[in-house]
N, C-alpha and C positions, 0 to 999 in steps of 0.2 A: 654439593655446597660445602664446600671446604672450610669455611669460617665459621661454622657450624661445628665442627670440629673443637676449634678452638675452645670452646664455652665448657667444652666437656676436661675442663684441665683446670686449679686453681688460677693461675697466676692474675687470667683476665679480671676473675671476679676478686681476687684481692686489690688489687690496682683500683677497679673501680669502686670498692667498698672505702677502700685509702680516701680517695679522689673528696667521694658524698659525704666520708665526716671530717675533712678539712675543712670542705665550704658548708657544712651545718655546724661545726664549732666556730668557727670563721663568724657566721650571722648573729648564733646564740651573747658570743662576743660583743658585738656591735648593737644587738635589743639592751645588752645591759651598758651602752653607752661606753666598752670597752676597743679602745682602737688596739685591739692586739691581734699579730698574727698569730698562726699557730707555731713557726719557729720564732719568734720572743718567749711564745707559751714555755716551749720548751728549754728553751738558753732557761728560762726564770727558775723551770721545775730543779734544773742540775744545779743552778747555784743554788738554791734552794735548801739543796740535798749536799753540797760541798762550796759551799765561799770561798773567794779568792782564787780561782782556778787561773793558772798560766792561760794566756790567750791561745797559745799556739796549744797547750795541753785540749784548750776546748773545741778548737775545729778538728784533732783526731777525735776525741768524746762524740762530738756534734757530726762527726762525717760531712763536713763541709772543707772545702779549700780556703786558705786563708785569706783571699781576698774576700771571700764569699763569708766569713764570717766577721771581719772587717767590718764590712759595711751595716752586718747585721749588729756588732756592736753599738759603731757609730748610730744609729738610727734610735739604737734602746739608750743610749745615752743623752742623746736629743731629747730626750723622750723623760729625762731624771730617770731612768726605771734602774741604770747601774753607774758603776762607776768603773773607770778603768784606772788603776795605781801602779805605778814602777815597784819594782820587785829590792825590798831592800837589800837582797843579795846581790843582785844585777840589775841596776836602774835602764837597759836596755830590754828587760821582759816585763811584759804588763799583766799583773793581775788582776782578774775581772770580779770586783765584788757587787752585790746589790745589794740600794741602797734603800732608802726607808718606803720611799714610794713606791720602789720593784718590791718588795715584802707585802705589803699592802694589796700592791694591781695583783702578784702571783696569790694571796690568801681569797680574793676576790674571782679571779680567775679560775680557781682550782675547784671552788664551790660550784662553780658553770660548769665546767666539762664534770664533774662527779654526777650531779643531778641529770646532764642531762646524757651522761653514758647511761645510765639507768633507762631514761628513752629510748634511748639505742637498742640496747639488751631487752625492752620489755618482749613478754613470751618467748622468752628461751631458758630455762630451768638452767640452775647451778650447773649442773654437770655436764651439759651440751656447751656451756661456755668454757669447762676446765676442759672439756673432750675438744675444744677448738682450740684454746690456748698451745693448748699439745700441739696439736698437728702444724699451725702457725709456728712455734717452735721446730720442730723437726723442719717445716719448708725454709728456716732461716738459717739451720746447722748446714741444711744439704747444700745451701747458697754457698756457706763460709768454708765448708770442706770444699766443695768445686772452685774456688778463687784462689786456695792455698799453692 
C-alpha cells in the first residue's frame, strides 16, 4: 500500500491541518455573525500592521496574482471594510487603506481566531508548539531554497 507511504512525510498532514483551520476559522467567523473569509482575514491583518500598501505591492506580500487580488479588493470594498486611493505620487497606482469598519471587523476578527487558536493548541505545552513552529519554519526555508 503505497499511499501509506505517503502519511509518513509532513506535507499531507500540513495540507490537511491548513485545509481544517480555514474552515474552523471560516465557521467560528460566521457564529460570530462575521461574513469574513480567511483571505479578507488576512488582507485586514497586513494593513493592519502597514496602511496604505501599493496594490500591486500587496499581491507580492499576499502571494496572490493580480487579478486574484483584484477581486479580492473589490469584494472587501463592497463590503466598506477598505478603501482603495490613487497614489499622490502616481494617480495610476492605488493605495489600499482600511477604513473604519475594516479596523473595527479586523479588532473583532482577531479576538476570534486568538481565542480560538487556543482551542486549537489545547494540550500541547509551550515548547512542543516553539519545537513545531521550528520545524514548520525550516519546511518553508527548504521550499524557498528549492524554487531559487
Amino acid at each position: 500500500m503505497k499511499h501509506l507511504e505517503l502519511e509518513k512525510h509532513l506535507p499531507p498532514w500540513i495540507g490537511k491541518t491548513s485545509k481544517l483551520m480555514r474552515i474552523f476559522i471560516a465557521d467560528r467567523f460566521k457564529d460570530h455573525g462575521l461574513y469574513l473569509t480567511i483571505e479578507q482575514f488576512i488582507l485586514l491583518k497586513m494593513l493592519s500592521e502597514k496602511d496604505g500598501v501599493m496594490q500591486n505591492d500587496l499581491a507580492i506580500i499576499t502571494e496572490r496574482n493580480k487579478a486574484s487580488l483584484t477581486r479580492l479588493v473589490n469584494n472587501m470594498e463592497k463590503k466598506h471594510l477598505v478603501a482603495r486611493i490613487p497614489s499622490k505620487e502616481d494617480k495610476r497606482v492605488n493605495q489600499i487603506f482600511l477604513t473604519k469598519k475594516g479596523v473595527e471587523i479586523f479588532a473583532e476578527a482577531e479576538r476570534i481566531v486568538i481565542k480560538n487558536f487556543k482551542k486549537i493548541q489545547a494540550g500541547i505545552s509551550r515548547k512542543e508548539i516553539e519545537v513545531a513552529i521550528s520545524i514548520l519554519k525550516r519546511v518553508q526555508q527548504n521550499i524557498s531554497n528549492f524554487n531559487i
